[in-house]
N, C-alpha and C positions, 0 to 999 in steps of 0.2 A: 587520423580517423577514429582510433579508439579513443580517446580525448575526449573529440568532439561529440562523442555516443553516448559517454560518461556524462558531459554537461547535462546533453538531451535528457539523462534519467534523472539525473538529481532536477533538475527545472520542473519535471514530469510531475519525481515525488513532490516537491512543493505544493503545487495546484492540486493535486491528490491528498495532501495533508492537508490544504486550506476546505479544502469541498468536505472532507471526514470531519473538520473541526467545526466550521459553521454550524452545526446542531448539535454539539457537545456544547458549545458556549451558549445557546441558546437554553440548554436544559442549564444551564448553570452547573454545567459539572466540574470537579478540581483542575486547577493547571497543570496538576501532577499527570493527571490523564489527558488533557488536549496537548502538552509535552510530549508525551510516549508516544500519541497515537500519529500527534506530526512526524517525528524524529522516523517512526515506523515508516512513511509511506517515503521518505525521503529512500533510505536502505532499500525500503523495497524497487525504489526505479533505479541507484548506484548497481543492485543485482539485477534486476534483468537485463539493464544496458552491458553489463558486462559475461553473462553468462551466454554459453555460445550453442544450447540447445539446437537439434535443427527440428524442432516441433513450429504449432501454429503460435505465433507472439500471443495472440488473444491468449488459449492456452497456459504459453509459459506465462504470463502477468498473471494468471491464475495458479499457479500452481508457487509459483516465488512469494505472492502475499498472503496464502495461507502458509507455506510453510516457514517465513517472518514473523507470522500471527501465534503461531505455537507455542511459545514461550507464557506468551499474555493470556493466553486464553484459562490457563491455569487461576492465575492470580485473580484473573476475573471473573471465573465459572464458578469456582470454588464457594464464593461467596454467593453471586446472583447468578447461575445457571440460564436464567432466561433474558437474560442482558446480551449474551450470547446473539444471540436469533442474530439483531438489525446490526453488530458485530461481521455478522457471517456476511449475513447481504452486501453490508458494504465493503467488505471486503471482493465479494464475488465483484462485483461491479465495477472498484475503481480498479480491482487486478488488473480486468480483463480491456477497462481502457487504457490503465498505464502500460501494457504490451502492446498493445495496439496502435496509441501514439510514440512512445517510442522507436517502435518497427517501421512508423511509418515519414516519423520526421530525422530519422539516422538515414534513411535510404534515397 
């Protein structure tokens, strides 16, 4: 069962990293960065599938991709601060549907 929960999230991240990368490749941004930001959303579903919060998944998919994001946020803020913003959005967004579909295709 836990395995199979595992798969769920990594699959999750995937589609999560292709949806976050579709307009990074579109602005023409580095591989270096559509690299990070995929490899991120993968991690991000390997953790939620395997962390055992008894909060709301919406929730916890929110709270695992911001605090994933916190590393990057530096290296990125640091320089363009307002790069930030659609950063955060999508983060809020695809958190809160990676918790969502994983909580709901494990169960």
């Amino acid at each position: 069962m836990k395995n199979k929960r595992i798969l769920i999230g990594i699959l999750v991240g995937v589609l999560a990293g292709i949806i976050d990368v579709i307009p990074m490749i579109i602005q023409k941004l580095s591989w270096d960065a559509n690299l990070s930001a995929f490899s991120m959303w993968i991690v991000v579903g390997v953790f939620i599938s395997s962390i055992n919060w008894k909060i709301n998944s919406i929730l916890k998919g929110i709270i695992v991709a911001f605090l994933t994001l916190v590393p990057c946020t530096f290296i990125i803020g640091w320089e363009e601060p307002f790069a930030l913003i659609p950063i955060f959005v999508m983060t809020l967004i695809l958190g809160a549907l990676s918790g969502f579909f994983i909580n709901k295709l494990s169960n």
